[in-house]
C-alpha positions as CSV (number, residue, x, y, z in Angstrom):
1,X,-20.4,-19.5,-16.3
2,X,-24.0,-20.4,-17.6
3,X,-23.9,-24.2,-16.8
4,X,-26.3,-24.3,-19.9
5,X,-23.8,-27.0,-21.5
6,X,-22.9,-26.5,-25.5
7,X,-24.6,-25.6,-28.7
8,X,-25.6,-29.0,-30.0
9,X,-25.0,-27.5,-34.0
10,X,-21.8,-25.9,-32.3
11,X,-19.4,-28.5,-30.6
12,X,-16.4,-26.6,-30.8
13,X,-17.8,-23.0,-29.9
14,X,-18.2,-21.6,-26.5
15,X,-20.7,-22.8,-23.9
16,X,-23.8,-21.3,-23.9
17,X,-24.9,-18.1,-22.0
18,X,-21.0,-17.9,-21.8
19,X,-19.8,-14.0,-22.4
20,X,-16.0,-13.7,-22.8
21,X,-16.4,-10.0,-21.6
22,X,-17.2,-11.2,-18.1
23,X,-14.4,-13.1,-17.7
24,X,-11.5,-10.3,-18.2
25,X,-9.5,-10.1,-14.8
26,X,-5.6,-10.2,-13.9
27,X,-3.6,-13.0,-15.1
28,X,-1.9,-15.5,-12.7
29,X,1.1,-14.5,-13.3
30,X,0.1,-11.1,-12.8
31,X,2.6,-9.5,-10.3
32,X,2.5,-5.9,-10.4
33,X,5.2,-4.7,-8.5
34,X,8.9,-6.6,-8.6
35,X,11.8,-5.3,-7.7
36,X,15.3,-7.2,-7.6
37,X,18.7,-6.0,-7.2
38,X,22.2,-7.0,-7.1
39,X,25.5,-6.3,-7.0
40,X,29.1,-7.6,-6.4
41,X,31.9,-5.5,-4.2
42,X,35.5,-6.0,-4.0
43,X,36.5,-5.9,0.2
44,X,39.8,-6.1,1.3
45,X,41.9,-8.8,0.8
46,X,40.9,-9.7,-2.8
47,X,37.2,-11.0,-0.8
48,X,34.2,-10.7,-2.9
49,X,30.8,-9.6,-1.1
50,X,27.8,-10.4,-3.4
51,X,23.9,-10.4,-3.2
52,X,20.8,-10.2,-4.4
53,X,17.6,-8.7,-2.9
54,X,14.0,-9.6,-4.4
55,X,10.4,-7.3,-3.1
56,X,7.8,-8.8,-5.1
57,X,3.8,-8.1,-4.2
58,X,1.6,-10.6,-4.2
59,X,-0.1,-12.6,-7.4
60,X,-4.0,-13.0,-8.1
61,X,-5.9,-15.9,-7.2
62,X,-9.7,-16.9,-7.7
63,X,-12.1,-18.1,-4.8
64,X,-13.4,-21.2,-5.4
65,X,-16.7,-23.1,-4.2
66,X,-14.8,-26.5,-3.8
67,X,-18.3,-27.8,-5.4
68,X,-20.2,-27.6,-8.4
69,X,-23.0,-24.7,-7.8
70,X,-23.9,-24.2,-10.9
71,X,-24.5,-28.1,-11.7
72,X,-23.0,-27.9,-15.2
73,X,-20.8,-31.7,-13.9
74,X,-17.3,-29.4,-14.7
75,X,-15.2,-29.6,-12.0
76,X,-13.3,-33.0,-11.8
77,X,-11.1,-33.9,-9.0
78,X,-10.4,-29.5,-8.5
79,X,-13.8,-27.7,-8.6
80,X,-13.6,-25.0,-10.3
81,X,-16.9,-22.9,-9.9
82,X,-16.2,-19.7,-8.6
83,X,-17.5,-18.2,-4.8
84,X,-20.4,-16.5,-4.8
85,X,-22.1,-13.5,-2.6
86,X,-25.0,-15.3,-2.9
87,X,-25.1,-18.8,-3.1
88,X,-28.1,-19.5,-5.1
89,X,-27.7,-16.6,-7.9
90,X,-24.7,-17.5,-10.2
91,X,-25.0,-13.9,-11.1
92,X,-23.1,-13.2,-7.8
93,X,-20.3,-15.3,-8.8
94,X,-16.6,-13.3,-7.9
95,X,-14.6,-11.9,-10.4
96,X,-11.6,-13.8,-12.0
97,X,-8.6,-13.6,-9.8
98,X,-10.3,-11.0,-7.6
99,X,-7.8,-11.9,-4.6
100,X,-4.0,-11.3,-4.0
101,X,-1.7,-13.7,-2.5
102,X,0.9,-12.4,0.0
103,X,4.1,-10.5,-0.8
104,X,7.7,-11.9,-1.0
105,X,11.0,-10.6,0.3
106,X,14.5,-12.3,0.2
107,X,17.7,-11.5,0.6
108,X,20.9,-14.3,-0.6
109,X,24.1,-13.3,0.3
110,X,27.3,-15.0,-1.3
111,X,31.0,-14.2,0.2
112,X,34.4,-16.1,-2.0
113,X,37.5,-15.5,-2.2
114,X,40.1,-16.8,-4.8
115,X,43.3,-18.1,-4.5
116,X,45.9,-18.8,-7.4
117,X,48.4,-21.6,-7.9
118,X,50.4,-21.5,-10.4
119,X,49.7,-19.8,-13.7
120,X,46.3,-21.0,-14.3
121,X,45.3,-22.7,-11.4
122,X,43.0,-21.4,-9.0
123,X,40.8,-22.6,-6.0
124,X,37.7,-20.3,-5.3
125,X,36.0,-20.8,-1.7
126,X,32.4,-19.5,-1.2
127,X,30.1,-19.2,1.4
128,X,26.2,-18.5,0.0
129,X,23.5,-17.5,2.2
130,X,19.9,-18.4,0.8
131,X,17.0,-16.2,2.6
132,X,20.0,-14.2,4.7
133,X,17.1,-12.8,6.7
134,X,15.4,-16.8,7.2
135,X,12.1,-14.6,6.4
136,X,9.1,-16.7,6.3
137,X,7.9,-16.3,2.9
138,X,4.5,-18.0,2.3
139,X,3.1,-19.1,-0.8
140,X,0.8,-21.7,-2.7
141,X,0.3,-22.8,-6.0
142,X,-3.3,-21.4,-6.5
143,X,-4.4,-24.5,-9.0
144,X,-3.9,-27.7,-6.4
145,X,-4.6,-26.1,-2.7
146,X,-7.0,-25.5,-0.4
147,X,-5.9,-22.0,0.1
148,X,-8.2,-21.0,-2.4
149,X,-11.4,-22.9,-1.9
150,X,-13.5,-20.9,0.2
151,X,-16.7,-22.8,0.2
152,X,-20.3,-22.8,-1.0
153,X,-21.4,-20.3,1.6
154,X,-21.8,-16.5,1.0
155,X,-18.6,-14.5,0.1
156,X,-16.9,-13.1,1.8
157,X,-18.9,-13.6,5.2
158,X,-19.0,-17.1,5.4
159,X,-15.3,-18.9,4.4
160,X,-14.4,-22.8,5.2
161,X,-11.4,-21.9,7.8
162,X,-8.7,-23.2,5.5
163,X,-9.3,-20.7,2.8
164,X,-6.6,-17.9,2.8
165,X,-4.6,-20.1,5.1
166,X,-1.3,-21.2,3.4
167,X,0.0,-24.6,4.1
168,X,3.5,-24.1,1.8
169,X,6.4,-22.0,2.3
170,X,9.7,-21.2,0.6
171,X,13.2,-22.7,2.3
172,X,14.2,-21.2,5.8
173,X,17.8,-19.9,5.5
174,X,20.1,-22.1,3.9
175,X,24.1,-22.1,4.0
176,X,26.4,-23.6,2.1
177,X,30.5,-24.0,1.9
178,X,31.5,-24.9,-1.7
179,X,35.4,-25.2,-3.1
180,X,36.0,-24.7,-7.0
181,X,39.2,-25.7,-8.7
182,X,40.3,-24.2,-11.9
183,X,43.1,-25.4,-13.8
């Protein structure tokens, strides 16, 4: 981004030297590959297997200076000029989410089993399973970490050692025993 501030006769309008063509890339929420299934089963017994499987690929992310190269004074408290193969030519600066985050797997796994009273009453035990597998599924929210501040040196050669390094991660397994009454 040109650092060249705004049109003074033009507020409202872009910065200068700013081109809108250079900054096409994947969205954040671009995820190109997701795949969930699920499905319920009847065992024996009138017991009730259920689950759900998620595979989804990674989403982008920008590398981020951490500082303000281009001395333009936008930044605030989260930096937000991009890395650069060259640290002194803002020409060099890396494409918008040009990186990909890790991909996520989980399995949840619930097993019930209903029993009637009456005409209309019922108690319904479950058992869930949350990440069945307890697979270590990292992740970080792109906007607030350090995960994606590489540092003012050259990219890709020269990174501060917490970039790429994820400091977050969804639940280990989780199981719970839960009783519903219907009447």
């Amino acid at each position: 981004m040109g650092g060249l501030g705004r049109n003074p006769n033009d507020r409202n309008g872009l910065p200068l030297g700013f081109d809108p063509d250079l900054e096409r890339g994947p969205a954040t929420h671009d995820q190109r590959h997701r795949l969930v299934l699920s499905g319920v089963y009847l065992l024996p017994g009138a017991v009730q297997l259920s689950g759900i499987a998620t595979a989804a690929s990674g989403r982008p992310y920008t590398p981020l200076a951490g500082a303000d190269l281009n001395g333009d004074g936008n930044g605030g408290a989260f930096p937000s000029d991009r890395a650069r193969v060259s640290p002194t030519d803002e020409s060099t600066s890396v494409d918008r989410n040009s990186q990909t985050a890790a991909a996520q797997y989980n399995v949840d796994l619930r097993v019930s089993r209903k029993f009637k009273f009456g005409r209309k009453a019922s108690l319904e035990v479950m058992l869930d399973a949350f990440n069945l597998f307890n697979r270590v599924s990292f992740f970080e929210d792109s906007n607030q970490s350090s995960f994606t501040i590489f540092g003012a040196g050259a990219y890709p050669s020269n990174p501060l050692p917490t970039y790429g390094k994820y400091t977050l991660t969804l639940p280990p397994r989780q199981v719970q025993l839960a009783a519903k009454i219907t009447f």
